[in-house]
N, C-alpha and C positions, 0 to 999 in steps of 0.2 A: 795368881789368876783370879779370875773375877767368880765368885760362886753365886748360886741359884740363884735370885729374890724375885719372888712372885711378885711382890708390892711393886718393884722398877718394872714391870712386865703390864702388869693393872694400869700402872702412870703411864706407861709408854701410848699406852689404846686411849688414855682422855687423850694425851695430846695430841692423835693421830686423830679423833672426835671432834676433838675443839679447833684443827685443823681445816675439816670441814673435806677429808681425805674419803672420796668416792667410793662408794659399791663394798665400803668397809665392815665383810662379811669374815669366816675363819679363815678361809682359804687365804684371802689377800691379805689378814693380817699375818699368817704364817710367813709371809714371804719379807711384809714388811718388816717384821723382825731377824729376816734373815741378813735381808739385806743393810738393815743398821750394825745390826754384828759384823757383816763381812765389811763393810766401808769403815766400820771403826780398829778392827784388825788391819786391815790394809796401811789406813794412814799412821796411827797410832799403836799397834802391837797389842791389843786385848778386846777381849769381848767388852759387851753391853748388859749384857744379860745374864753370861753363864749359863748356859741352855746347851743340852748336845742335839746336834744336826743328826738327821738321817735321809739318807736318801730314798727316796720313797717314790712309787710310780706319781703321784702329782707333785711332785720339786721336793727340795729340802725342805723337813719340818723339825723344828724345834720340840722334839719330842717329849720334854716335860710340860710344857706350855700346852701342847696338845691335849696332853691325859689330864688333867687340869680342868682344861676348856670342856670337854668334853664330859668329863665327871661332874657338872655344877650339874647338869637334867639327872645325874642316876648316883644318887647320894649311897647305891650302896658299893661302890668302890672305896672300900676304907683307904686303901693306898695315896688317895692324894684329897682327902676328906679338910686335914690341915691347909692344905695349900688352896683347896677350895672356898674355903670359907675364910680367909684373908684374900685370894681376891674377889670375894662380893660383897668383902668391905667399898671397895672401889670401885666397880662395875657389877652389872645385871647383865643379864643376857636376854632376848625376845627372838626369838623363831617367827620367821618374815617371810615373803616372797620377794624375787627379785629376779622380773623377764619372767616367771612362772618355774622357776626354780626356786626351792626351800631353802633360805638363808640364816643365819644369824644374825643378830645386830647388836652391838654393843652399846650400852650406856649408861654416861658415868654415874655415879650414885657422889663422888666425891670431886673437888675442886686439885686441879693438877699440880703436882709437889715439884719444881723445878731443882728444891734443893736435894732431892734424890740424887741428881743428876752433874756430872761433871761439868765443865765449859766444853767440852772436847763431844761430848756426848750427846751435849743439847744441840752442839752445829747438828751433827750428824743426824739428829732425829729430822732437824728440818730441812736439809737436805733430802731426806728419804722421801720427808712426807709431800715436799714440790715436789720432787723426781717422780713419784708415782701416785700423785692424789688425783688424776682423772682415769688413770690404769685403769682395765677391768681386772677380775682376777684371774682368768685366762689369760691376759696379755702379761702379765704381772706373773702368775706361773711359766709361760713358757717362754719369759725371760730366763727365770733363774735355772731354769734345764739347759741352758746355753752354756751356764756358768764353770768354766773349768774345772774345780772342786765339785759340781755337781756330775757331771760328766766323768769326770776319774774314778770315784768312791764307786766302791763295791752294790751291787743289788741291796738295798735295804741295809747299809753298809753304815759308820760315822762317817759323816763328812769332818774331817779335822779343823780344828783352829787353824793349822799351821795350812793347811793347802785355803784357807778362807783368804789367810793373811798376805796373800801375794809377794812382793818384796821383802816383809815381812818376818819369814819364815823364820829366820835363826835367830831373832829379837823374841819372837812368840818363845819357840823352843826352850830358851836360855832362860825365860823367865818360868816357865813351866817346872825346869829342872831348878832353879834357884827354890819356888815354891815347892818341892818335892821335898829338899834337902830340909828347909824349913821345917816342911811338917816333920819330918823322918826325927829332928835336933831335941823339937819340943814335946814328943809321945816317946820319946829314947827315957 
């Protein structure tokens, strides 16, 4: 399975920037990266990212991405201090208005790495980012509260890969457990 990287996460937001992807504040990129995960599970069997979902009163969020985003203004969260300062190699953040609500705005500090990125992965961002670049982030949240795997998962609960991945499910699974046995082979 696909693990963490912040750096694919930084790249993901230029090219949803360079896009030119609307109203592109935390909320609505939470979602946009939910929903490239869930569309690359679905067709393909794996994340994007590597990020764990939670279900959370405003839709699924990517909960490492969150604490991240979130720790670049209050530097004294040691806990994701590394992950923060690789991604503002990438991106800066600015505190904005938008409609007279306080937003964030992303921008990039770096030119977008395409070779991060699969063939399989690059459909899917552009996908994502037509599918929902004039969205607000209300509409674009109370899309993914629709979303089945949002709906099932517990109060503040994981939302899984395997309910993300639709048809899915037992391709995700098997490789999950194929990576398990992996690791379990090579720390034996």
């Amino acid at each position: 399975m696909v693990s963490f990287n912040i750096t694919r996460i930084a790249n993901a937001i230029i090219y949803f920037v360079n896009k030119d992807v609307h109203n592109l504040g935390k909320t609505k990129l939470m979602k946009l990266l939910f929903f490239t995960d869930k569309y690359h599970l679905e067709q393909f069997g794996r994340s994007v990212f590597g990020d764990t979902y939670h279900k959370l009163p405003q839709g699924p969020v990517p909960t490492i991405t969150l604490n991240v985003i979130n720790s670049l203004n209050e530097r004294e969260k040691d806990d994701f201090t590394e992950y923060a300062d690789e991604f503002s190699k990438y991106i800066r953040t600015e505190d904005s208005s938008n409609y007279g609500y306080a937003t964030m705005r992303f921008i990039p500090n770096s030119q977008f790495n395409s070779k991060l990125f699969s063939k399989s992965e690059l459909e899917i961002l552009e996908r994502v980012s037509e599918e929902f670049k004039d969205y607000s982030a209300k509409r674009i949240s109370d899309l993914s509260h629709d979303t089945p795997e949002y709906i099932d998962a517990y109060d503040n609960g994981i939302i899984s890969e395997e309910s993300m991945s639709g048809k899915n499910k037992e391709y995700v699974a098997y490789w999950k457990n194929m990576n398990t046995h992996f690791d379990m082979s090579i720390h034996s």
